[in-house]
mmCIF entry with sequence, helices, sheets and N, C-alpha, C, O atoms, coordinates in Angstrom:
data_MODEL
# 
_entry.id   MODEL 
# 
_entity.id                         1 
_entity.type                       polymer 
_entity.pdbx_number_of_molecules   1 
# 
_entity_poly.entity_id                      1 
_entity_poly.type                           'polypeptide(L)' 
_entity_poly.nstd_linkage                   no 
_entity_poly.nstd_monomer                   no 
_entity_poly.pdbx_seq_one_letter_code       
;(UNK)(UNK)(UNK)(UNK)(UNK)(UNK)(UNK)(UNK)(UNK)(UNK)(UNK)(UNK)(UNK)(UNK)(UNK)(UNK)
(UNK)(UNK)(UNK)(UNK)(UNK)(UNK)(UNK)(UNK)(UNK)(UNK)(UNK)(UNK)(UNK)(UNK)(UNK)(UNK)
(UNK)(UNK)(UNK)(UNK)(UNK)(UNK)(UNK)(UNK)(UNK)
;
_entity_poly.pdbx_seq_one_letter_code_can   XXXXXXXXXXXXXXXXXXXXXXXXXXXXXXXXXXXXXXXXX 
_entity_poly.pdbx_strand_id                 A 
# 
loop_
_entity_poly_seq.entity_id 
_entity_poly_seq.num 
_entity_poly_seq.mon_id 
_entity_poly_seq.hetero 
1 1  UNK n 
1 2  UNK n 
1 3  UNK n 
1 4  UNK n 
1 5  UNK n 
1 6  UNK n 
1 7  UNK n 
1 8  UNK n 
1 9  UNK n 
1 10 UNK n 
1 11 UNK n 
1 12 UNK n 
1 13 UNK n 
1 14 UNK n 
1 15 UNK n 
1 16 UNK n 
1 17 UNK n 
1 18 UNK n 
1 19 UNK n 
1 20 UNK n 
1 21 UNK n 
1 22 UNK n 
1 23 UNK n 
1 24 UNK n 
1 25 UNK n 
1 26 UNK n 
1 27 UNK n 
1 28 UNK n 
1 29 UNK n 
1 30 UNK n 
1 31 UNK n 
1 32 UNK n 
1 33 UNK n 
1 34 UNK n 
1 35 UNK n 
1 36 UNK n 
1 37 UNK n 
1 38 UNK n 
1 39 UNK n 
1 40 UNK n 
1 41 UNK n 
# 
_struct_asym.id          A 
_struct_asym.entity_id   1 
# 
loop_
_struct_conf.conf_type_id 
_struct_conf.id 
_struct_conf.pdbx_PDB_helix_id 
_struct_conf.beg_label_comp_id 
_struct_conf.beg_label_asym_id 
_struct_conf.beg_label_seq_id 
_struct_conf.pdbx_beg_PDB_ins_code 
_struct_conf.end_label_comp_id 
_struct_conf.end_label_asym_id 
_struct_conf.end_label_seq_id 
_struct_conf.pdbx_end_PDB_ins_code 
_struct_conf.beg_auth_comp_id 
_struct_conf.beg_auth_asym_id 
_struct_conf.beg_auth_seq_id 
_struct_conf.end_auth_comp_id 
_struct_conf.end_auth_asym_id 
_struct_conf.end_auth_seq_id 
_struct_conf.pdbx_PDB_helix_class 
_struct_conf.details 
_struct_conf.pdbx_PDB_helix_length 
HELX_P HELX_P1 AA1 UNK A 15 ? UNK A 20 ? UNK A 15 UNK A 20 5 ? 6 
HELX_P HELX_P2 AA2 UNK A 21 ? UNK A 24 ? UNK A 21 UNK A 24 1 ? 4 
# 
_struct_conf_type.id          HELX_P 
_struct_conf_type.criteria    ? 
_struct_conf_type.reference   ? 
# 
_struct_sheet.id               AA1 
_struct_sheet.type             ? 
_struct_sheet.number_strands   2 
_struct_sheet.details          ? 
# 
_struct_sheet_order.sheet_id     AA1 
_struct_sheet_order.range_id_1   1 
_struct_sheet_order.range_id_2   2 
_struct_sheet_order.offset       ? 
_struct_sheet_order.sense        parallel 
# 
loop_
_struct_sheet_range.sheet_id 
_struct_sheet_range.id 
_struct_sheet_range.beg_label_comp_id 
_struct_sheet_range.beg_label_asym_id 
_struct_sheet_range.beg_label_seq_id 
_struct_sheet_range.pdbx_beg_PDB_ins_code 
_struct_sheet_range.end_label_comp_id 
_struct_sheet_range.end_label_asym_id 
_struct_sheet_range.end_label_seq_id 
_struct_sheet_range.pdbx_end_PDB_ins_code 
_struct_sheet_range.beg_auth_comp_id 
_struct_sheet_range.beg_auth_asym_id 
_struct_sheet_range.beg_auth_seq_id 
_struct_sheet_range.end_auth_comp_id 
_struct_sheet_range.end_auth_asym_id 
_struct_sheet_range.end_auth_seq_id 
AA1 1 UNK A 3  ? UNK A 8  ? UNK A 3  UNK A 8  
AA1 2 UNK A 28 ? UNK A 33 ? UNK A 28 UNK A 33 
# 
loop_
_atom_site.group_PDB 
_atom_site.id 
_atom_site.type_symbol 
_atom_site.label_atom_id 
_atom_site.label_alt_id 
_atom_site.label_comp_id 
_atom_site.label_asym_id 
_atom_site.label_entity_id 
_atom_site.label_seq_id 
_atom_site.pdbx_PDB_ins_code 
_atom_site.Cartn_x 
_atom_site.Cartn_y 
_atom_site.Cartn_z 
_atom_site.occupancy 
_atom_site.B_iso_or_equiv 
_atom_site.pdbx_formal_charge 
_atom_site.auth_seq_id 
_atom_site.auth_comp_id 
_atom_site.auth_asym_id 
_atom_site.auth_atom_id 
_atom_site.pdbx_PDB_model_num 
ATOM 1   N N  . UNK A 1 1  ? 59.084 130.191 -86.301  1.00 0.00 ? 1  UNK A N  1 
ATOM 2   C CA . UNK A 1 1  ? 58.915 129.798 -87.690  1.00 0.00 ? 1  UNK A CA 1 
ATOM 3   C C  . UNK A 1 1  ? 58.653 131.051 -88.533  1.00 0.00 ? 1  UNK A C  1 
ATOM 4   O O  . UNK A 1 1  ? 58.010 131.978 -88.041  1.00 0.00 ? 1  UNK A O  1 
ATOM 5   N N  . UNK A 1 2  ? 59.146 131.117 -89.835  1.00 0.00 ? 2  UNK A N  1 
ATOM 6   C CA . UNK A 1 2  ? 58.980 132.244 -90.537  1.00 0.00 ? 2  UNK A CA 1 
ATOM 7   C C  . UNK A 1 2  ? 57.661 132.229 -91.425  1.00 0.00 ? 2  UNK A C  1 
ATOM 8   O O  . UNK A 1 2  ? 57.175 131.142 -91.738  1.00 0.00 ? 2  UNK A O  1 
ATOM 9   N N  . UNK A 1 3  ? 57.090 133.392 -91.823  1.00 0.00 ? 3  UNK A N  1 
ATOM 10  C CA . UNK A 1 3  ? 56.176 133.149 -92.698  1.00 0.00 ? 3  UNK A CA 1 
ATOM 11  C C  . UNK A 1 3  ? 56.439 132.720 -93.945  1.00 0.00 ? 3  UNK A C  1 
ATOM 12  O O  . UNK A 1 3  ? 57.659 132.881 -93.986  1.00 0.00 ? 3  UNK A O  1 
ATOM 13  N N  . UNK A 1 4  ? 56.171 132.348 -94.834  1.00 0.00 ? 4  UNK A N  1 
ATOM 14  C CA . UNK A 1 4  ? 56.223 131.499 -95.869  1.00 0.00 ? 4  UNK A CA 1 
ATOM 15  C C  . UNK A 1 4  ? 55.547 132.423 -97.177  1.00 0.00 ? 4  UNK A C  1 
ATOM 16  O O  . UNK A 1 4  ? 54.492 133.029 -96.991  1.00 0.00 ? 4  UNK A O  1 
ATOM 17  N N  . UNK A 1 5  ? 56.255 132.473 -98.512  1.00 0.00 ? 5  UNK A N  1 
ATOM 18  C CA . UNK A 1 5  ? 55.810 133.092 -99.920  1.00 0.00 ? 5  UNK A CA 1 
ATOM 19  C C  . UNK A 1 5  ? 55.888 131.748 -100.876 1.00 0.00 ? 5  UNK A C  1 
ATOM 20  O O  . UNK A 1 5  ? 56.687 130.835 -101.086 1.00 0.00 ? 5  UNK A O  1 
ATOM 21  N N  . UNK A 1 6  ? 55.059 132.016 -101.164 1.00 0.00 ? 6  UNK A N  1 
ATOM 22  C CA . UNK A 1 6  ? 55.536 130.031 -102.265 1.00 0.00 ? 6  UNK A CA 1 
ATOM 23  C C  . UNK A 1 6  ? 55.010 130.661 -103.531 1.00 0.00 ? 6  UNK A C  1 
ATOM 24  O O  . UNK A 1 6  ? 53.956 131.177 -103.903 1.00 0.00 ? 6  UNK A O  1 
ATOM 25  N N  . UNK A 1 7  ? 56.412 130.348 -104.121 1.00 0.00 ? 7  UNK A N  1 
ATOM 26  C CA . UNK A 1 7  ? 56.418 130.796 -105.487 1.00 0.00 ? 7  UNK A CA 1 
ATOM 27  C C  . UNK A 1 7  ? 56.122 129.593 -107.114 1.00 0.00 ? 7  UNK A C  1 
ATOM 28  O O  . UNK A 1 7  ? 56.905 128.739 -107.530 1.00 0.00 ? 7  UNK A O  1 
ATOM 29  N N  . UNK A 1 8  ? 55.092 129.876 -107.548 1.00 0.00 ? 8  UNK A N  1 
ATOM 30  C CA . UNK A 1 8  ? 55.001 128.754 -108.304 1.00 0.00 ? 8  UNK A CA 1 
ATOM 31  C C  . UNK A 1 8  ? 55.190 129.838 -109.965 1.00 0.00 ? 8  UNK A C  1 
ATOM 32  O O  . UNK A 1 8  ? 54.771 130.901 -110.422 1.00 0.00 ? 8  UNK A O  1 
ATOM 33  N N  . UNK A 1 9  ? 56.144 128.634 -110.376 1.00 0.00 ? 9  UNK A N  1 
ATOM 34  C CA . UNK A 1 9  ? 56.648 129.441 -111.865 1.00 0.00 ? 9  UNK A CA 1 
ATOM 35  C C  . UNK A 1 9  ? 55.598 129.526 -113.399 1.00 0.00 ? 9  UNK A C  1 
ATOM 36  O O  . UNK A 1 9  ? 54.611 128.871 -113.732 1.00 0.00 ? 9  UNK A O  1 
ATOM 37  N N  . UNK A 1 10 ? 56.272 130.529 -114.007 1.00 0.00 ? 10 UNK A N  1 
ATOM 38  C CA . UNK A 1 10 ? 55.462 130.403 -115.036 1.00 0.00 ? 10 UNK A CA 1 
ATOM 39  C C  . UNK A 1 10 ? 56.124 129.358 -116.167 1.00 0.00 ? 10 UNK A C  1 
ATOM 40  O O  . UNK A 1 10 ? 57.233 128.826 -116.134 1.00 0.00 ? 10 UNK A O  1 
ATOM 41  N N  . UNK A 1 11 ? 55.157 129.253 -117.096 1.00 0.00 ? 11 UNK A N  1 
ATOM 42  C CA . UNK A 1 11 ? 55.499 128.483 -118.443 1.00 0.00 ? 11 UNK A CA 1 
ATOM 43  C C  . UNK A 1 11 ? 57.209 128.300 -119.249 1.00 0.00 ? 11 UNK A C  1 
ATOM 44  O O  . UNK A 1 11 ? 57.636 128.989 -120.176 1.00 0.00 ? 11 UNK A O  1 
ATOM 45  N N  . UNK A 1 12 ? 57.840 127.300 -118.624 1.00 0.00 ? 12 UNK A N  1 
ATOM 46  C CA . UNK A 1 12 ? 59.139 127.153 -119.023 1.00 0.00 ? 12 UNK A CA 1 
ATOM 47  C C  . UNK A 1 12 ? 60.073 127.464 -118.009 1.00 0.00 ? 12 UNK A C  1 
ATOM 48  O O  . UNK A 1 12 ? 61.301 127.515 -118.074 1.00 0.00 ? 12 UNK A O  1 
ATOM 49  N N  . UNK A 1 13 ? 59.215 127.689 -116.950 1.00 0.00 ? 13 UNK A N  1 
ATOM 50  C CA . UNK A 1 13 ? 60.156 128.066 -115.302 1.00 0.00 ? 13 UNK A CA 1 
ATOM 51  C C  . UNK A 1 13 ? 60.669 126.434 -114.664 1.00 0.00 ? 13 UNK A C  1 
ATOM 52  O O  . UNK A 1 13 ? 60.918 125.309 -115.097 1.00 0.00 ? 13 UNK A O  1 
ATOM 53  N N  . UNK A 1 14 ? 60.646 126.851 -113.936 1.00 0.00 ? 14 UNK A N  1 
ATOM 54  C CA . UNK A 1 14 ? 61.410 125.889 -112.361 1.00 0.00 ? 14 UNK A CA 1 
ATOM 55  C C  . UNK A 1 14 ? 61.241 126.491 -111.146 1.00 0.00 ? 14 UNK A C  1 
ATOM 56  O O  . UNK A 1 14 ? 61.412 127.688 -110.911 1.00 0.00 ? 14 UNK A O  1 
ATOM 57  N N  . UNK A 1 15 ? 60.759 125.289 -110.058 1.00 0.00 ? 15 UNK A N  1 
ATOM 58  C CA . UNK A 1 15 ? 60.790 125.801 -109.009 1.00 0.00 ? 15 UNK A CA 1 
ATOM 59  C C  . UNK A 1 15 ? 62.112 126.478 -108.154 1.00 0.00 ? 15 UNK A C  1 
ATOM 60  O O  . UNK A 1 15 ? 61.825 126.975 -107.065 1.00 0.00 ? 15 UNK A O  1 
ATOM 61  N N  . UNK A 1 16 ? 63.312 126.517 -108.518 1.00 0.00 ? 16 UNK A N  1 
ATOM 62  C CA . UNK A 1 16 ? 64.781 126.767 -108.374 1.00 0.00 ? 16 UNK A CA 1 
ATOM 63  C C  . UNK A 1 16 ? 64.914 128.346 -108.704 1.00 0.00 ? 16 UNK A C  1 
ATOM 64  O O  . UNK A 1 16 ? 65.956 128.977 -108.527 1.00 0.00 ? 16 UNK A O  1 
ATOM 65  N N  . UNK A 1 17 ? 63.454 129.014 -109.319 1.00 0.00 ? 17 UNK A N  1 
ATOM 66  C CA . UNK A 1 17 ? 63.384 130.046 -109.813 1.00 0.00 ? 17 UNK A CA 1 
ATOM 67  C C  . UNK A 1 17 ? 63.088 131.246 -108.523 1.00 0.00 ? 17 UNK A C  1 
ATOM 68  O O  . UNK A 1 17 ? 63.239 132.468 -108.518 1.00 0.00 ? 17 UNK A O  1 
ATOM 69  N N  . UNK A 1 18 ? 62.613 130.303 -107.491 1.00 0.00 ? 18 UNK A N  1 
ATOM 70  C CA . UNK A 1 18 ? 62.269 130.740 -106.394 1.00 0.00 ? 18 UNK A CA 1 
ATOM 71  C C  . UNK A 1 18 ? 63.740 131.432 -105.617 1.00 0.00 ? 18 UNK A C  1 
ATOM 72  O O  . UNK A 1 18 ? 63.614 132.483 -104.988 1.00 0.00 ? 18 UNK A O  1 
ATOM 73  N N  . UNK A 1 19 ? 64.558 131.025 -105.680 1.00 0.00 ? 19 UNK A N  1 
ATOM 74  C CA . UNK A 1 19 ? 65.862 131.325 -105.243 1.00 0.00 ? 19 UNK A CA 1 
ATOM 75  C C  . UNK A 1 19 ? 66.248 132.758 -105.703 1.00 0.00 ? 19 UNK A C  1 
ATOM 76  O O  . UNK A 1 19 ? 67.330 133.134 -105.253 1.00 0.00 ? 19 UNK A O  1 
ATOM 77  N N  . UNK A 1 20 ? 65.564 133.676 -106.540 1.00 0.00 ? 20 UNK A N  1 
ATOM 78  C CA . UNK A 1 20 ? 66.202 134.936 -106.811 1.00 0.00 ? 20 UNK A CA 1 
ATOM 79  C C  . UNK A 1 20 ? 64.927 135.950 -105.372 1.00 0.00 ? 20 UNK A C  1 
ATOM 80  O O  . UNK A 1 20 ? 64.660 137.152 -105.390 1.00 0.00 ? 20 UNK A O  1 
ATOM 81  N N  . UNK A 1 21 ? 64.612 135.286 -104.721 1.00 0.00 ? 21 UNK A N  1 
ATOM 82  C CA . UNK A 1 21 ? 63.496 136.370 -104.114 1.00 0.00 ? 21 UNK A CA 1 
ATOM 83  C C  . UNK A 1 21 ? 63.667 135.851 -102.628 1.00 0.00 ? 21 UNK A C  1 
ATOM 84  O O  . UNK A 1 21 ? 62.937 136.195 -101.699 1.00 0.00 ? 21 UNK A O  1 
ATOM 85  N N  . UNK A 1 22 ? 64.666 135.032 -102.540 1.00 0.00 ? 22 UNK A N  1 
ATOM 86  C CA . UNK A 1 22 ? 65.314 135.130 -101.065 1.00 0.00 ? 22 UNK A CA 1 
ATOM 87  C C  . UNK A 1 22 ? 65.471 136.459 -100.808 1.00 0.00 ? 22 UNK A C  1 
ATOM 88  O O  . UNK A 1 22 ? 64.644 137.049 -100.112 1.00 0.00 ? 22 UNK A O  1 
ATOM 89  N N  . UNK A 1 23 ? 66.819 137.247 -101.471 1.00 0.00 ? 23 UNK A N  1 
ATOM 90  C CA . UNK A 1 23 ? 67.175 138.181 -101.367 1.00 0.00 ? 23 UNK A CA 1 
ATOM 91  C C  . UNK A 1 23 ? 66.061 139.651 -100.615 1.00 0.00 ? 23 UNK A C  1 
ATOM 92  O O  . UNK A 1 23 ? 66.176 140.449 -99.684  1.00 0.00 ? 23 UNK A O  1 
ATOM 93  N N  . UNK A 1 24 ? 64.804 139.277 -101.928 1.00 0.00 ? 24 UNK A N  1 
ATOM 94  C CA . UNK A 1 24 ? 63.426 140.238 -101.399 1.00 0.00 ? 24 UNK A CA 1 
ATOM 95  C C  . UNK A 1 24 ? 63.271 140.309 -100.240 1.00 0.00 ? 24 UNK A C  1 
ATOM 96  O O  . UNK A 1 24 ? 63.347 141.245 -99.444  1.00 0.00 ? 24 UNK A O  1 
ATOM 97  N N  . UNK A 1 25 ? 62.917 138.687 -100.096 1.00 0.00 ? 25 UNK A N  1 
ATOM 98  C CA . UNK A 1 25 ? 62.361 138.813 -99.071  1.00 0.00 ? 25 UNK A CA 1 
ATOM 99  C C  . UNK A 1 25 ? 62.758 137.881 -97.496  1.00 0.00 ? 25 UNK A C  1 
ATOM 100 O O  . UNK A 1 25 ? 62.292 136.803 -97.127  1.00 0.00 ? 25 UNK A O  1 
ATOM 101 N N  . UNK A 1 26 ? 63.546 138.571 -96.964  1.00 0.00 ? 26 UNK A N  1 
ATOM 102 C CA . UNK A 1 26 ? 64.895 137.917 -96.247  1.00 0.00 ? 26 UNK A CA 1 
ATOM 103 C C  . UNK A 1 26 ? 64.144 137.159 -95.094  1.00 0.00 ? 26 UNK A C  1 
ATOM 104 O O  . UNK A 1 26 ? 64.350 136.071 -94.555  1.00 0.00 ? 26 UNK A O  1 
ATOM 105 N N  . UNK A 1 27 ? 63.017 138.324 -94.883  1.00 0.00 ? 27 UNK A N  1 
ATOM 106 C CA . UNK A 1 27 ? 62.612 137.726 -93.437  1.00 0.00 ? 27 UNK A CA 1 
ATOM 107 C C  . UNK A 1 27 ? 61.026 136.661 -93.547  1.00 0.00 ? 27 UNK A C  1 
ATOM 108 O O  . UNK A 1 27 ? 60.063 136.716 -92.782  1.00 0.00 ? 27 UNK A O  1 
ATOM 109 N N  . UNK A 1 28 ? 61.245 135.586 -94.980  1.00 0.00 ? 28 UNK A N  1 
ATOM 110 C CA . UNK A 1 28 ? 60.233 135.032 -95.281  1.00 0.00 ? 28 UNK A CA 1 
ATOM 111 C C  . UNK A 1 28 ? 60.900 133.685 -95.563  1.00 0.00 ? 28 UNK A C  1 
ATOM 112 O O  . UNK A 1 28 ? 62.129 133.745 -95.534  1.00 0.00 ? 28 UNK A O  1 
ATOM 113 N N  . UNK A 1 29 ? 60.474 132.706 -95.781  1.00 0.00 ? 29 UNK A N  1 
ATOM 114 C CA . UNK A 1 29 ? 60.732 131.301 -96.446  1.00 0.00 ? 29 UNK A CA 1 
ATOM 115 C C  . UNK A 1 29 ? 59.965 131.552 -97.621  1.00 0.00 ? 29 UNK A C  1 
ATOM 116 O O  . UNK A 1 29 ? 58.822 131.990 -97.752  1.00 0.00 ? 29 UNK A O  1 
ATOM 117 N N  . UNK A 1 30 ? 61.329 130.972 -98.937  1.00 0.00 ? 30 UNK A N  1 
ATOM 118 C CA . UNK A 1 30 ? 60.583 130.948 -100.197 1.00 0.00 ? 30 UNK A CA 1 
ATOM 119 C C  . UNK A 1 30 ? 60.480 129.877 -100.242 1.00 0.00 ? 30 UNK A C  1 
ATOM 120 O O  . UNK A 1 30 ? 61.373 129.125 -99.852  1.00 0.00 ? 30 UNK A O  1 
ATOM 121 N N  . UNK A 1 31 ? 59.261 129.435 -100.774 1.00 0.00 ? 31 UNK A N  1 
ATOM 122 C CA . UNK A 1 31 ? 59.155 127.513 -101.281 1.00 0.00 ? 31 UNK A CA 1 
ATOM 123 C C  . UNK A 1 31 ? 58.530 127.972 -102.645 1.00 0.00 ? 31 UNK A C  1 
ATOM 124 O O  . UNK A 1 31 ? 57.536 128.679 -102.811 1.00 0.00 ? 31 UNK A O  1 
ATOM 125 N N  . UNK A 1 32 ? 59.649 127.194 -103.918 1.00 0.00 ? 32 UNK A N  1 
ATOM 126 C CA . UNK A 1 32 ? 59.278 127.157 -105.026 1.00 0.00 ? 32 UNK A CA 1 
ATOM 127 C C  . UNK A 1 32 ? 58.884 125.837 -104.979 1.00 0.00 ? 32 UNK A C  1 
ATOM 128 O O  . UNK A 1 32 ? 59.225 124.901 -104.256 1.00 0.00 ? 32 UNK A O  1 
ATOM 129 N N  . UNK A 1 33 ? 57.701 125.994 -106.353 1.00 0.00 ? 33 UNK A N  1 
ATOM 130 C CA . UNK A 1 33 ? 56.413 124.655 -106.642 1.00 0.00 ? 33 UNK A CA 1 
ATOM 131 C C  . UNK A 1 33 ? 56.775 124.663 -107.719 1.00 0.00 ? 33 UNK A C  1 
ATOM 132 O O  . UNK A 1 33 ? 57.006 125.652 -108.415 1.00 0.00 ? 33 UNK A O  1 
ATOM 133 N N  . UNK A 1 34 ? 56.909 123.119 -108.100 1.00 0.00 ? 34 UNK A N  1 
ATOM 134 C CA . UNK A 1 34 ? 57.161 122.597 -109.892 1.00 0.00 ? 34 UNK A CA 1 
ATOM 135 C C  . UNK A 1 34 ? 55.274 122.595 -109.602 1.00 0.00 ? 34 UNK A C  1 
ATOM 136 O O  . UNK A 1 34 ? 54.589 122.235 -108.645 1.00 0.00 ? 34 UNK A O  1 
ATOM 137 N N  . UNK A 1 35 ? 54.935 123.207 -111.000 1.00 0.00 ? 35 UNK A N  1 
ATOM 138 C CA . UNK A 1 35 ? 53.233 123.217 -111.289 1.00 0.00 ? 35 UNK A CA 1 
ATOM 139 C C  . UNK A 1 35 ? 53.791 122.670 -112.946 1.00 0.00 ? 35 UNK A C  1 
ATOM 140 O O  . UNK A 1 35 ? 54.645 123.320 -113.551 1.00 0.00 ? 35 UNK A O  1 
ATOM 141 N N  . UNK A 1 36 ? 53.272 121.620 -113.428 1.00 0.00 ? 36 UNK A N  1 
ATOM 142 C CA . UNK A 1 36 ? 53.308 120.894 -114.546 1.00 0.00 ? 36 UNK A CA 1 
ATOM 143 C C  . UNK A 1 36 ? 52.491 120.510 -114.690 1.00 0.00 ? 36 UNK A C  1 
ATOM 144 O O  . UNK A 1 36 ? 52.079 119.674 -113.886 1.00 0.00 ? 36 UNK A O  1 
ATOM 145 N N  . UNK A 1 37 ? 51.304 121.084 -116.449 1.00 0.00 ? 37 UNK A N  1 
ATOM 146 C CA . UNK A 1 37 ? 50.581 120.915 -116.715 1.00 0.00 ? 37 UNK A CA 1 
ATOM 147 C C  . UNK A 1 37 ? 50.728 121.486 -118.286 1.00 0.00 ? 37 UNK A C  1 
ATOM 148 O O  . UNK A 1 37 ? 51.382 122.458 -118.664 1.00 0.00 ? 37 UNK A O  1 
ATOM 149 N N  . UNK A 1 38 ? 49.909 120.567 -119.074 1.00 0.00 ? 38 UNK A N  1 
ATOM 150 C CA . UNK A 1 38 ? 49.931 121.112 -120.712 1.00 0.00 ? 38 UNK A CA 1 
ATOM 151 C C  . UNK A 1 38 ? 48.916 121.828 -121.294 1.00 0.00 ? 38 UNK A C  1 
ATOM 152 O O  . UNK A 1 38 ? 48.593 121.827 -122.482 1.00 0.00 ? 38 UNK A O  1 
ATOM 153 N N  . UNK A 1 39 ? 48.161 122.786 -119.866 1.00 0.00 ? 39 UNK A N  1 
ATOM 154 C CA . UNK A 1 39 ? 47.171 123.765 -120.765 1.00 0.00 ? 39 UNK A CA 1 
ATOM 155 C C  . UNK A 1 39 ? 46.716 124.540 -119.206 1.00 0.00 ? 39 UNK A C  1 
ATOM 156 O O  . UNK A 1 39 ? 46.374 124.139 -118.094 1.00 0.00 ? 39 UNK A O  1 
ATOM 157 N N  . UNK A 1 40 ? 46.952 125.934 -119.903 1.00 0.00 ? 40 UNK A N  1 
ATOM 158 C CA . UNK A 1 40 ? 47.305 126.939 -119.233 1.00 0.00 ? 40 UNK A CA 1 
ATOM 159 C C  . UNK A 1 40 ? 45.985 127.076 -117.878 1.00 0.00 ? 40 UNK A C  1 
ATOM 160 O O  . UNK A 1 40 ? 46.340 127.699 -116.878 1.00 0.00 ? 40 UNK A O  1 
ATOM 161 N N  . UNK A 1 41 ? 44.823 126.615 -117.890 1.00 0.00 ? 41 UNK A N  1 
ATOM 162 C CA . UNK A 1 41 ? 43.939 126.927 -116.816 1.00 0.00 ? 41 UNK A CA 1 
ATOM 163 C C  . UNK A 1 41 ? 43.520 125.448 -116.129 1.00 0.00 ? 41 UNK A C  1 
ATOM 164 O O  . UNK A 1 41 ? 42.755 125.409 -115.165 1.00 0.00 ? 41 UNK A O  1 
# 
């Protein structure tokens, strides 16, 4: 099993955003997180 980076986006992102850091990081699993919320903390 690979180690795992989980990418959660910023304000106006998508978790689909996670898909540019495959490339980074080849020998990892990216899991992008939808985080939806209407105030920043």
């Amino acid at each position: 099993m690979k180690d795992a980076i989980l990418y959660i986006h910023g304000k106006g992102g998508c978790a689909a955003e996670c898909r540019h850091y495959n490339s980074l990081f080849p020998d990892h699993a990216v899991i992008g997180l939808d985080y939806q919320t209407f105030t920043p903390w």
